[in-house]
VODO-193831 format. One line per field, with one value per residue (C-alpha): residue number from 0; residue in three letters; x, y, z. Coordinates in Angstrom, 1 decimal, always signed. Example, Ala and Ser with C-alpha at 12.3 -4.5 7.8 and 13.67 -1.06 7.14 Angstrom:
2
resi: 0|1
resn: ALA|SER
east: +12.3|+13.7
north: -4.5|-1.1
up: +7.8|+7.1
END
This chain:
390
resi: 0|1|2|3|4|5|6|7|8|9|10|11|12|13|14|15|16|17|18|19|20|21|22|23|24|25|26|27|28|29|30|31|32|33|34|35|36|37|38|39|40|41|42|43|44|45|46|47|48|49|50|51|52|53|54|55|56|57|58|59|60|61|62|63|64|65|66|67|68|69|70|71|72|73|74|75|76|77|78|79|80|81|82|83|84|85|86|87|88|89|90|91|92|93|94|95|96|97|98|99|100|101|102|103|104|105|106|107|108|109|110|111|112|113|114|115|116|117|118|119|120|121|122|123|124|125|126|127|128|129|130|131|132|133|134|135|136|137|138|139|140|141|142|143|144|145|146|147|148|149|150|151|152|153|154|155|156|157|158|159|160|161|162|163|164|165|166|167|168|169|170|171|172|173|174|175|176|177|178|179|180|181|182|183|184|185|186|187|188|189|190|191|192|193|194|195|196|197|198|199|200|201|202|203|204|205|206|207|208|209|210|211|212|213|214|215|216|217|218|219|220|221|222|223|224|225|226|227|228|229|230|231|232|233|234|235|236|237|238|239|240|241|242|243|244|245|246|247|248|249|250|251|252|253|254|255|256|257|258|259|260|261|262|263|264|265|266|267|268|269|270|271|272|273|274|275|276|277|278|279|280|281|282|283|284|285|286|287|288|289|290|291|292|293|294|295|296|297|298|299|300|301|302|303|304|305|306|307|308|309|310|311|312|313|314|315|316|317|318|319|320|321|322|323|324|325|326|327|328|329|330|331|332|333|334|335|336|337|338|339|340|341|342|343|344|345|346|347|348|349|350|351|352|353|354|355|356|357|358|359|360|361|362|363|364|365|366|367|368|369|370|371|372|373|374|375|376|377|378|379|380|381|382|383|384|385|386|387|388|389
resn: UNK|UNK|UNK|UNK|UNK|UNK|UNK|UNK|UNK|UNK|UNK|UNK|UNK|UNK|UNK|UNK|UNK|UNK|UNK|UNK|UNK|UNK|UNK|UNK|UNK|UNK|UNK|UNK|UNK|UNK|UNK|UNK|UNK|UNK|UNK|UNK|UNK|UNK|UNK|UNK|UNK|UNK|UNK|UNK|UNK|UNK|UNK|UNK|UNK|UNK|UNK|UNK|UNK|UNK|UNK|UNK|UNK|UNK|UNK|UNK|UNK|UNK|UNK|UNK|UNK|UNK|UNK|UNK|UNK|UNK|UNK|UNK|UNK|UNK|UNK|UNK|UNK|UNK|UNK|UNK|UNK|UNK|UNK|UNK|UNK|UNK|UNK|UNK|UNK|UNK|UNK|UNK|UNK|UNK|UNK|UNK|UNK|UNK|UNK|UNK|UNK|UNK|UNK|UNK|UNK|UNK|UNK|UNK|UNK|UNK|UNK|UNK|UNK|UNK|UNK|UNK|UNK|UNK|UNK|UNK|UNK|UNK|UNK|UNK|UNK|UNK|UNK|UNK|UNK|UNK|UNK|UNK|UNK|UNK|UNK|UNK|UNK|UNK|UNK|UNK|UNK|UNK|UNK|UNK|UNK|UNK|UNK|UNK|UNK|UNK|UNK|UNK|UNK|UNK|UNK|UNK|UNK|UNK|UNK|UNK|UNK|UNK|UNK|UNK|UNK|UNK|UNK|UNK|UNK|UNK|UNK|UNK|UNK|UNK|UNK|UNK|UNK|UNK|UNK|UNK|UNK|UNK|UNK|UNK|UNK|UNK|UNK|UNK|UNK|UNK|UNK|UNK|UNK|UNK|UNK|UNK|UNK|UNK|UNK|UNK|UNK|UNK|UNK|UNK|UNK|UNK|UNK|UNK|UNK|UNK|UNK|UNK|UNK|UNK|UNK|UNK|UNK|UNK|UNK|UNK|UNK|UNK|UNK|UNK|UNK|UNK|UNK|UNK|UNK|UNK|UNK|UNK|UNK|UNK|UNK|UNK|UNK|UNK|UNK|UNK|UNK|UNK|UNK|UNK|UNK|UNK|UNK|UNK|UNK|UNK|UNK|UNK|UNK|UNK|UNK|UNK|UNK|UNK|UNK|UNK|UNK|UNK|UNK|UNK|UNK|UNK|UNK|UNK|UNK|UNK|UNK|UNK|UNK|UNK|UNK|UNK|UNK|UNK|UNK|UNK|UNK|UNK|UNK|UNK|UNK|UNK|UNK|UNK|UNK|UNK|UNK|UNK|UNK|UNK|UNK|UNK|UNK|UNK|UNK|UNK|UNK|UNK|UNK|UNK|UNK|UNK|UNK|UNK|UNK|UNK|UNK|UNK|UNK|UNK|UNK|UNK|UNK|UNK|UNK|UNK|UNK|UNK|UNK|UNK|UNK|UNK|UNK|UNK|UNK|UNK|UNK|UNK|UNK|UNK|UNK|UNK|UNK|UNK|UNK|UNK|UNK|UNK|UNK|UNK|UNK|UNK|UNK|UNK|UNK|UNK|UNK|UNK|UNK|UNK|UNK|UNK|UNK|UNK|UNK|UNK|UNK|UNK|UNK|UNK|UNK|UNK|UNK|UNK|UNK|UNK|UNK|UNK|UNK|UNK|UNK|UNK|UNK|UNK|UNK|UNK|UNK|UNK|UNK|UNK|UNK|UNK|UNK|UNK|UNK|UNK
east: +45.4|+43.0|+42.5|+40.3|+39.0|+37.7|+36.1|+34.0|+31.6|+29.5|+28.6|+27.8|+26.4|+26.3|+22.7|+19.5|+17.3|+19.5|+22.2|+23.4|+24.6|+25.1|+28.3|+31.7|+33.7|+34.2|+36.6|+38.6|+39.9|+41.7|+40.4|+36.7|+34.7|+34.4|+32.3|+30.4|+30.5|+32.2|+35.7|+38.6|+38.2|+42.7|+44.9|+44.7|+47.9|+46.8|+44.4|+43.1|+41.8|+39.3|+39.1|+35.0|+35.5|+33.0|+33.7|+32.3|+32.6|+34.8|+33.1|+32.5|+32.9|+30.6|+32.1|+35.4|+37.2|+40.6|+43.2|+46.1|+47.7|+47.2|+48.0|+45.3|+46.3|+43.6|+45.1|+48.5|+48.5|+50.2|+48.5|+45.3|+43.6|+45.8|+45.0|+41.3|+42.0|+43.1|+39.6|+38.0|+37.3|+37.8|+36.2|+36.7|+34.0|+34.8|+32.3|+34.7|+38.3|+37.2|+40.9|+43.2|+44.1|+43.6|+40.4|+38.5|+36.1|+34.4|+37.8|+40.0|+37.0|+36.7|+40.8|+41.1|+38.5|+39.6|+42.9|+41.9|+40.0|+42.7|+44.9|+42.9|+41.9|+45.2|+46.2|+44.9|+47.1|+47.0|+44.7|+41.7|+39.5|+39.3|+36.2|+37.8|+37.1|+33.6|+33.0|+32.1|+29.5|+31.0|+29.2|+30.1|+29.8|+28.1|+26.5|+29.7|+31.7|+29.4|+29.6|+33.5|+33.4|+31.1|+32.5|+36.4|+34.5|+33.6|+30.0|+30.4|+29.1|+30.8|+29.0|+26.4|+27.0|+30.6|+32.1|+30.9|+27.4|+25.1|+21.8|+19.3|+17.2|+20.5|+22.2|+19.2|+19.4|+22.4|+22.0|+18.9|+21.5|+23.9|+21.4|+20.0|+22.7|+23.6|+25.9|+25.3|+25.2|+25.7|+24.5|+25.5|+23.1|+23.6|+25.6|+27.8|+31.4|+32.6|+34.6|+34.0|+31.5|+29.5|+29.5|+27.8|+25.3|+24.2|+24.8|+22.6|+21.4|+17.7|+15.4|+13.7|+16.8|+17.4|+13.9|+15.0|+17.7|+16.8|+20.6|+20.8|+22.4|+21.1|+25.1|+25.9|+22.4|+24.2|+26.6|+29.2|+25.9|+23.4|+19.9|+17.4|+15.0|+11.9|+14.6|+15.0|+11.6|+11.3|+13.9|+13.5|+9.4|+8.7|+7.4|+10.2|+13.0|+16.6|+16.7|+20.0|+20.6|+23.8|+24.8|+28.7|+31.3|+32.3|+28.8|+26.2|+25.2|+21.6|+20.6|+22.5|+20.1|+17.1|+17.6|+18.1|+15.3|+13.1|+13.8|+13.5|+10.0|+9.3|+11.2|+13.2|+16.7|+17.5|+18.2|+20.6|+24.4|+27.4|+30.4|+32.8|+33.0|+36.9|+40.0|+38.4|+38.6|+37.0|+40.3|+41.2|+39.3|+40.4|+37.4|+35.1|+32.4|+33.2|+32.2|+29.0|+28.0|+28.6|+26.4|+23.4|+23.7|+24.1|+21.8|+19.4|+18.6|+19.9|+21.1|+24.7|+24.6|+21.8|+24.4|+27.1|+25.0|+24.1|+27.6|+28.5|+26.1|+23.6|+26.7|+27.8|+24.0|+24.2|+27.2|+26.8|+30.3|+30.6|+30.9|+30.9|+28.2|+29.4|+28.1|+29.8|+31.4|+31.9|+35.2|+37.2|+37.1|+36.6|+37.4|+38.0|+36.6|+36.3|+35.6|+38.8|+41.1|+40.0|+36.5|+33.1|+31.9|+32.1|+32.3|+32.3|+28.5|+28.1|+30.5|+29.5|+25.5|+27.3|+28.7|+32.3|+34.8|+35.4|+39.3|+40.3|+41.8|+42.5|+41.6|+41.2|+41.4|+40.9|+41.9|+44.8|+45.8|+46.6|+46.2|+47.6|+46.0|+44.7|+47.4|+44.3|+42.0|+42.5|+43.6|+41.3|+40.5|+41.5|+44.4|+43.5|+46.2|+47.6|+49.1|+51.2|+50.9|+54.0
north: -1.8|-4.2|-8.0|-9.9|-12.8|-15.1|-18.2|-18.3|-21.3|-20.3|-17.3|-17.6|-14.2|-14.0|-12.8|-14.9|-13.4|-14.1|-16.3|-17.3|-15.1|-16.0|-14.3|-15.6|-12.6|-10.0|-6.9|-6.0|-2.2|-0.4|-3.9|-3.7|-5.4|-2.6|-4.5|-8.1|-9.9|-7.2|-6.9|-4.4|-0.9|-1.2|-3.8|-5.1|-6.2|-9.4|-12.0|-14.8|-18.2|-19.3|-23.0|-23.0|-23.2|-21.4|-17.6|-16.7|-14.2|-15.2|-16.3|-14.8|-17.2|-15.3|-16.5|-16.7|-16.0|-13.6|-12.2|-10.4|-11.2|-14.6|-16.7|-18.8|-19.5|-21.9|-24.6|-23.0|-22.2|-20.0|-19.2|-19.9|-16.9|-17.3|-20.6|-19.5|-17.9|-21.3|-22.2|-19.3|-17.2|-13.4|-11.9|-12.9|-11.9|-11.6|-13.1|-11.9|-11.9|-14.6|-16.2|-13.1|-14.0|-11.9|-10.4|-9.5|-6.8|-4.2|-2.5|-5.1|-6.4|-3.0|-2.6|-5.7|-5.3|-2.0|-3.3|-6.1|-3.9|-1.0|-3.9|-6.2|-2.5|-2.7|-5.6|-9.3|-12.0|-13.0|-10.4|-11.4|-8.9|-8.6|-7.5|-7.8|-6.4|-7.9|-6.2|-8.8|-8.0|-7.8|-8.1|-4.2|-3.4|+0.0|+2.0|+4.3|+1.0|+0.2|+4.1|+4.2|+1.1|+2.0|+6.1|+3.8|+2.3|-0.8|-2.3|-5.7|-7.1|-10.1|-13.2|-12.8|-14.8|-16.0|-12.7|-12.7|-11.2|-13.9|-12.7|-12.2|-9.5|-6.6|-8.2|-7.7|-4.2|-3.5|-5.4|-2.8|+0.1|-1.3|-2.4|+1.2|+2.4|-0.1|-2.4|-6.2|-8.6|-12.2|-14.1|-17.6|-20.3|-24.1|-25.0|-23.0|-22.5|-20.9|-23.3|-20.9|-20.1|-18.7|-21.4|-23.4|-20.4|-20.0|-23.7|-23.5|-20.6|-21.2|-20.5|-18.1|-16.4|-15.4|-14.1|-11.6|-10.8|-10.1|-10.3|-9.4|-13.1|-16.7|-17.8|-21.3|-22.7|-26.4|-25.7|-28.2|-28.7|-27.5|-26.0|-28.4|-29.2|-27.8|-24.5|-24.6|-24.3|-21.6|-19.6|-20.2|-20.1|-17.1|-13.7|-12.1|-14.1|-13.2|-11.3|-13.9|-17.6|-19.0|-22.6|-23.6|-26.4|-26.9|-27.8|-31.1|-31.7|-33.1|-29.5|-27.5|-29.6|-28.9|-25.1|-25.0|-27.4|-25.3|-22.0|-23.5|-24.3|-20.3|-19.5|-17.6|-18.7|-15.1|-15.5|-18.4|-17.5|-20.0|-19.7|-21.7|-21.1|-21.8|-21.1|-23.3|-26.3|-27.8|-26.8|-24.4|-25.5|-23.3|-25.5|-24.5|-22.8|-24.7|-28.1|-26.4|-25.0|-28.8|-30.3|-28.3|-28.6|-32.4|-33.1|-30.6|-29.9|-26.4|-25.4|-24.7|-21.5|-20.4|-22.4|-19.9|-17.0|-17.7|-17.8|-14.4|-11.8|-13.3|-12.9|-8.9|-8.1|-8.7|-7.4|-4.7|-5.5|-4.0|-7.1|-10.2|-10.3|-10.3|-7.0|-4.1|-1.4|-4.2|-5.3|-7.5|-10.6|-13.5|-17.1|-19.6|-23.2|-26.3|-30.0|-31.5|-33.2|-37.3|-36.1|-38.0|-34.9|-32.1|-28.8|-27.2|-26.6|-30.4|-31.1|-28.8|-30.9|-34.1|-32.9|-32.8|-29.9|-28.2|-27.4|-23.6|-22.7|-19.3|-16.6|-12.8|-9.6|-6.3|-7.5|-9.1|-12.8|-14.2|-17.9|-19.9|-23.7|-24.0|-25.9|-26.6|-28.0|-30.7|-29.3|-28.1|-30.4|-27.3|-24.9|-21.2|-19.4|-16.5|-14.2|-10.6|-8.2|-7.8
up: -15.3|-17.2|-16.5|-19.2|-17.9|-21.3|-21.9|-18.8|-18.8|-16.3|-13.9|-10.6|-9.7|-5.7|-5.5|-4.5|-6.7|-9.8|-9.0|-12.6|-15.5|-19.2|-19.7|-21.4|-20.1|-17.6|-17.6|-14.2|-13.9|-11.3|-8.3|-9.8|-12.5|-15.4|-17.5|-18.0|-21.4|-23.3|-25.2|-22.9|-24.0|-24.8|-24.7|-21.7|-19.0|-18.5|-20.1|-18.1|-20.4|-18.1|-20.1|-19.9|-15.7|-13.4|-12.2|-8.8|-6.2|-3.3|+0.2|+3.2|+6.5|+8.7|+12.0|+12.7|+16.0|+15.0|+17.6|+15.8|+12.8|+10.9|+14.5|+16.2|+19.3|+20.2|+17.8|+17.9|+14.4|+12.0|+8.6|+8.6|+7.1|+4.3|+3.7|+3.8|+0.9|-0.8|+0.0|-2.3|+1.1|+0.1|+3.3|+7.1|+9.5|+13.5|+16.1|+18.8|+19.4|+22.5|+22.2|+23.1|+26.5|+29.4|+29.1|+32.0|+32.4|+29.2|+29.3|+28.5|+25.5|+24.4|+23.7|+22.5|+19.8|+19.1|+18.3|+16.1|+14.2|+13.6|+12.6|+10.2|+8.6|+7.3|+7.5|+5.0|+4.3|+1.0|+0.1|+2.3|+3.9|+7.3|+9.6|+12.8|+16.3|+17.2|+20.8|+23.7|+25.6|+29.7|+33.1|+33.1|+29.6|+29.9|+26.5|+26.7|+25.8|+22.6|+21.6|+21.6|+19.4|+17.1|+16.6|+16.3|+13.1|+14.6|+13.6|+15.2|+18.2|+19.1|+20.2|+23.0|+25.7|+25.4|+27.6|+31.0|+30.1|+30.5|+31.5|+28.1|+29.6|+30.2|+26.7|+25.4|+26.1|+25.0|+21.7|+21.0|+21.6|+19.1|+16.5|+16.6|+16.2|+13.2|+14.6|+13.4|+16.8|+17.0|+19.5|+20.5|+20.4|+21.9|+24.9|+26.5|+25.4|+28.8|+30.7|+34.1|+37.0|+33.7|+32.1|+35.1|+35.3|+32.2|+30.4|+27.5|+25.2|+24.3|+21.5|+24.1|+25.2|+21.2|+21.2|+24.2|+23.3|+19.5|+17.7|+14.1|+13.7|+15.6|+15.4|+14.7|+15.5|+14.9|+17.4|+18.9|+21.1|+18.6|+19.5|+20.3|+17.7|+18.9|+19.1|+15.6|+14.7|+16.9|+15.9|+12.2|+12.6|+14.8|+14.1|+16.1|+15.1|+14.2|+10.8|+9.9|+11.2|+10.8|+10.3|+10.9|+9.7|+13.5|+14.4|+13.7|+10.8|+11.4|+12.9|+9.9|+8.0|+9.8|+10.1|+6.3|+5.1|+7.8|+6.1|+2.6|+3.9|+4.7|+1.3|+3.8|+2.3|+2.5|+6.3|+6.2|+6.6|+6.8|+8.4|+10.1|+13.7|+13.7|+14.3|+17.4|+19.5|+15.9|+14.6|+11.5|+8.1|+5.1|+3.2|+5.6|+3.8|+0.4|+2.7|+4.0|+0.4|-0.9|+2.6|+1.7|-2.0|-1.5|+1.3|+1.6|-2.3|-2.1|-5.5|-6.3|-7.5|-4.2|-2.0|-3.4|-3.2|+0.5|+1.5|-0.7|-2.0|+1.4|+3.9|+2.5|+2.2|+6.2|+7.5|+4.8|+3.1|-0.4|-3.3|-3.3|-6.0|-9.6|-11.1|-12.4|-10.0|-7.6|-6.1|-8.3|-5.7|-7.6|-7.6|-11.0|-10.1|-11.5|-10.9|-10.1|-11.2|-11.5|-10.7|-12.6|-12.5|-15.0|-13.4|-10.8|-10.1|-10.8|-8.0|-5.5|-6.1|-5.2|-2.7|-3.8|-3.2|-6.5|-7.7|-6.9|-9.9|-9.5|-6.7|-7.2|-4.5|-5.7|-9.2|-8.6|-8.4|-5.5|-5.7|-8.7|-8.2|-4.5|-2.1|-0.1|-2.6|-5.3|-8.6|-10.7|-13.9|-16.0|-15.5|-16.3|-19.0|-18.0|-20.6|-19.6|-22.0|-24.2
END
């Protein structure tokens, strides 16, 4: 089945290197994008006006913290991965199911990953994708445990340092063994989020502890309790740093500034990832990542269409998730934005550098619509058409 998308006023691509395209129209076959800025080979099922508003791939929130289903118990809420969706997120990634209760030992972590994975594989409200089952490193987490997860499918290690493995110089070890073997690990950066004995031993994860550790991702350097300055640099500045660092919504905003304008500095913009680091104490915020994507546009001179690249092409590109760049072959997840609706300014790319939230007018998963006019977001300024074939 076609899907003509038309009248496109803008292109934001997904990719660093190129983040804009001048196109007026894309072609969507069979959940992917069959061709850019060309007429449908047949009539096609459905034609989408897009009124001149923006086209985009849909965003990845690099750090979320799942259990099963769309139910958080931290906040005791129901929905909110759907209602990501309303906020033009396509893609969740797992830092660690850390909220299922009753955890306790590399056993229990490994089956409790294991499970969240099997069931997000099949399993997306709404349409979203979810990478669940991000393994938490145990006081008796053994190689065997990172081997069964990663021959199950799993490629995630969850954060490092929130299960009961504190010490950097063993984590460190183990986080070799599952880079090395391919796995993406996070690691957790700031002050502690264990409320137990561990907590008291370990209070604070340093720049120095990231550097022994070595994780793929320096997660939520602006924690709740960010990284101290002086960490920042380091992390951002040193030879051996973290391939990725990650700035959240639930964090400070001072030290989300600082990590980006540091790797703006080092043209390292490549490295930055956003997510949201919720559902949380912080709470559950479908406009996460579209309120980080404004706060660096806005306040750290980051440019709309890099700021929207970061948070999709950047974020696949390190968890190796397939799309979320506009380009043909790739997955037909898209989002249709615009200023909204009362807004001074006059699109969405113009909002998003003021630091507004743009309107979700539509949003796309493997070529179909799922969202009609965001109930999360303001309306849109302009309302897509949406014509059935005859």
């Amino acid at each position: 089945m076609e899907t003509f998308l038309y009248n496109i006023g803008e292109i934001l691509t997904g990719r660093l290197d190129s983040p804009t395209l001048d196109a007026e129209s894309l072609v969507i076959n069979n959940g992917r994008i069959a061709s850019i800025g060309e007429e449908p080979l047949q009539s096609p099922c459905l034609s989408i006006d897009c009124k001149d508003m923006v086209v985009a791939p849909g965003l990845v929130d690099t750090h979320v913290h799942p259990t099963i289903g769309d139910f958080a118990p931290k906040q005791a809420s129901v929905g909110y991965l759907e209602r990501m969706v309303h906020g033009a997120v396509t893609h969740a990634v797992s830092a660690g199911e850390v909220h299922v209760p009753g955890r306790a030992g590399a056993d229990s972590a490994l089956a409790i990953a294991l499970a969240a994975y099997m069931s997000y594989k099949n399993y997306g409200p709404l349409g979203i994708k979810v990478h669940g089952g991000g393994l938490l490193l145990e006081e008796d987490t053994e190689t065997r445990h990172i081997d069964q997860a990663f021959v199950a499918g799993m490629r995630i290690i969850g954060e490092v340092g929130i299960g009961s493995l504190k010490d950097p110089t063993r984590a460190g070890e183990l986080a070799k063994y599952a880079r090395d073997l391919g796995m993406v690990v996070h690691m957790h950066c700031g002050a502690t989020s264990d409320r137990g004995p561990g907590g008291e031993r370990h209070p604070y994860f340093s720049a120095d502890d990231v550097l022994t550790v070595r994780p793929s991702i320096a997660s939520h350097a602006n924690s709740f309790v960010s990284l101290s300055d002086e960490d920042v640099d380091l992390v951002c500045d040193h030879a051996d740093g973290p391939p990725f660092v990650e700035i959240v919504q639930a964090g400070g905003t001072r030290s989300m500034l600082r990590v980006v304008e540091r790797l703006l500095e080092r043209d390292s913009l490549d490295r930055l990832l956003i997510g949201t680091d919720t559902p949380t104490g912080y709470g559950v915020t479908s406009l996460g990542i579209l309120k980080t994507i404004g706060d660096i546009s806005s306040m750290a001179g980051v440019a709309p269409a890099l700021a929207w690249a970061v948070a999709s092409g950047n974020a696949a590109r390190a968890f190796n998730l397939e799309g979320h760049e506009i380009c043909v072959g790739a997955p037909a997840d898209l989002v249709v934005i615009d200023a909204a609706l009362g807004s001074p300014e006059q699109s969405a790319v113009q909002a998003i550098a003021s630091g507004e939230f743009p309107g979700v007018a539509l949003v796309i998963t493997d070529g179909e619509v799922r969202v009609n006019g965001s109930q999360c977001t303001l309306r849109s300024r302009r309302v897509a058409e949406i014509k059935t074939a005859a």
